[in-house]
Structure formats: structure tokens, C-alpha cells
N, C-alpha and C positions, 0 to 999 in steps of 0.2 A: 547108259541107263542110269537114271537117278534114282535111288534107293529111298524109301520114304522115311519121314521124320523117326524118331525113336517115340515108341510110344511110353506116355506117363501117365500116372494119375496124382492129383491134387486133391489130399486127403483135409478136408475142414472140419472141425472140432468146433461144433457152435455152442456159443454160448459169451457172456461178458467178456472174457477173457479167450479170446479164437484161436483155437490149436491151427497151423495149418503145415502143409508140407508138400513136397514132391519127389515121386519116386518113379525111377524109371525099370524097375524089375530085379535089379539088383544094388542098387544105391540109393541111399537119402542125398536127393541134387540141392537140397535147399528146405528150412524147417522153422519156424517159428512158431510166436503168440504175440498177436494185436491185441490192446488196449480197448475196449471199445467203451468204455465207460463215460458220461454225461459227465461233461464239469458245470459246475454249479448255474452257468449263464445258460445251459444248451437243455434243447428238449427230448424228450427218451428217441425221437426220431433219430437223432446224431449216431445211435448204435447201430442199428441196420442201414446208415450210410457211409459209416467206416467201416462195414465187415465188404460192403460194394466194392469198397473203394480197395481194400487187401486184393479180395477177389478178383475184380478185374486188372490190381497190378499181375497178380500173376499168370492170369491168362494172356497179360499180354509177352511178359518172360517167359514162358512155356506156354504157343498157341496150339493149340489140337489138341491139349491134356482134355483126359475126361476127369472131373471133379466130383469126387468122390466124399457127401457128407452123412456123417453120422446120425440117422434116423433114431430120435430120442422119442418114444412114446409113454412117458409118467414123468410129471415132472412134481418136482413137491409142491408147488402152489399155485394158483392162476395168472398171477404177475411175469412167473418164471417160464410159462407155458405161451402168454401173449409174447412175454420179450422173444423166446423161440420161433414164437411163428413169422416175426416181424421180421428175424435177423436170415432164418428162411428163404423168408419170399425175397429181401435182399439180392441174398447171393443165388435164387435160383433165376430169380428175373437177368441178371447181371449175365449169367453163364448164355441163358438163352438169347441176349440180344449182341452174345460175343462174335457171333456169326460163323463160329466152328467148332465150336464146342459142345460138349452135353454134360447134363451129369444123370448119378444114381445114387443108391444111398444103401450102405450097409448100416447092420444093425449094433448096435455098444458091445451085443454078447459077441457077435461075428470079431468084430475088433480085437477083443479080449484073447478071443480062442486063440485069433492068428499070431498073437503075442508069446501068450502064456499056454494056449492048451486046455484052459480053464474061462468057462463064460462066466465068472462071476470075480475074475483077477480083481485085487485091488490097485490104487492109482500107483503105488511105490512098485506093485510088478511089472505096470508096462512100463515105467520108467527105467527100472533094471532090465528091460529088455531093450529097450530099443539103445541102450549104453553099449549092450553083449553082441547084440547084431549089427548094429553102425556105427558103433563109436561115437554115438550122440548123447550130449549131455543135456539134454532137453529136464525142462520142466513138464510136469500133470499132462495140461492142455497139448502141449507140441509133441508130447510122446503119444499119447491119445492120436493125435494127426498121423502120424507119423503110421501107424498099424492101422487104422483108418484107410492112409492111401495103398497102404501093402494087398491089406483086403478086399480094396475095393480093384487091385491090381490082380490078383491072383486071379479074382472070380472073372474079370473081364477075359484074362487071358483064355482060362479054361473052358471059356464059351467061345473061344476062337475068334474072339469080335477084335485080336490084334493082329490078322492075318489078310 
């Protein structure tokens, strides 16, 4: 009998600077932050094709993960709200033409809670957290990730949808 894959989730931190990570229920397998920023020659398009391009690296190092992103609803400006939706559609277009993958999307307070216990944590307590539960010395964005994929792991699991 073949046992099926382990299941994970791929926690994405959108934004300029893309938190991302992978968890498989009780380890951080793998965690960063991509760069996604325009250099001087490239057009604002080049961010929501490097967050593709993160994304689909990792779908293809961990296939069947469900991709778990951070649903931001206020953003402080219009600019930061279109680069949002741009880098978005990105990685949800991306996930959907992975051909086994899906995603969903926890909320920033959910993230927080699952960190700190607190929906309103500041950025240096998820970082003190995910130091205390993984021995990760992550940055902002990658600890953000990081409780991101936990959250969007727990809630999958206790819906049974890893059985």
C-alpha cells in the first residue's frame, strides 16, 4: 500500500517584499522572502511575475501543497492596494494552472492569533514567535509566512480536508 504524500501548506506574505514558507503540521520545511521590486529598466509588471515565478518554484518542490495567502483587506493607499491585487492574481492564477494544487486565504488577525494569541501582534512578536516555535530566524515578511502557513494548516486540518 502506498501512503499518500505528507500534507503541507505554502504560507505567502504578499506584498514587495513576499514572505513565503512551508509547513508540513509540525515543521518549517523551508521559509523565505523574495525581492520583488522593479529596477530602474523594468515595468511594475516584473512584481507580479517574480512573485509567479517564487510560487511556482515552490509548487513545483512541494506538489499538492495547498497555498495558503494572507487576505489583506485596507491597504494605506491605492497604489499599494493595485500592486496587491496585481501580485494576487499572480500567484493565484499560477497555483490554479499548477494542475494540483489550490489555494485559500487566512486573514492577518487569524495569522497573528496563531502566533501570539493576540489579533493585533506587532511585527517583532511574530518574529519572536516563530524564533520560539521553530528555531527560525526569519525576518517581518518570512515570519508573517511562516504563521500564515501554520494557520492556513490548522484550519485545513480541522476541517478534515487532510484525511
Amino acid at each position: 500500500m502506498t501512503l499518500p504524500p505528507p500534507f503541507r501548506t505554502i504560507g505567502i506574505d504578499v506584498g514587495t517584499s513576499l514572505g513565503w514558507a512551508v509547513y508540513d503540521g509540525s515543521t518549517v520545511l523551508d521559509s523565505g522572502q523574495a525581492d520583488l521590486k522593479a529596477s530602474g529598466w523594468e515595468g511594475i509588471g516584473m512584481r507580479p511575475f517574480r512573485a509567479a515565478v517564487v510560487v511556482g518554484g515552490l509548487l513545483a518542490r512541494y506538489p499538492g501543497s495547498v497555498v495558503v495567502i494572507e487576505l489583506v483587506r485596507r491597504h494605506l493607499g491605492t497604489q499599494a492596494a493595485q500592486v496587491y491585487g496585481a501580485i494576487l492574481g499572480a500567484i493565484t492564477s499560477t497555483v490554479e494552472g499548477s494542475g494540483g494544487a489550490r489555494y485559500t486565504f487566512v486573514s492577518v488577525g487569524e495569522a497573528k492569533i496563531e502566533a501570539t494569541g493576540y489579533g493585533a501582534a506587532k511585527k517583532s512578536g511574530m518574529v519572536d514567535a516563530a524564533r520560539v516555535a521553530f528555531g527560525v530566524d526569519a525576518g517581518e515578511d518570512e515570519a508573517d509566512a511562516i504563521w500564515i502557513a501554520v494557520a492556513g494548516w490548522n484550519r485545513e486540518n480541522a476541517a478534515g480536508l487532510f484525511s
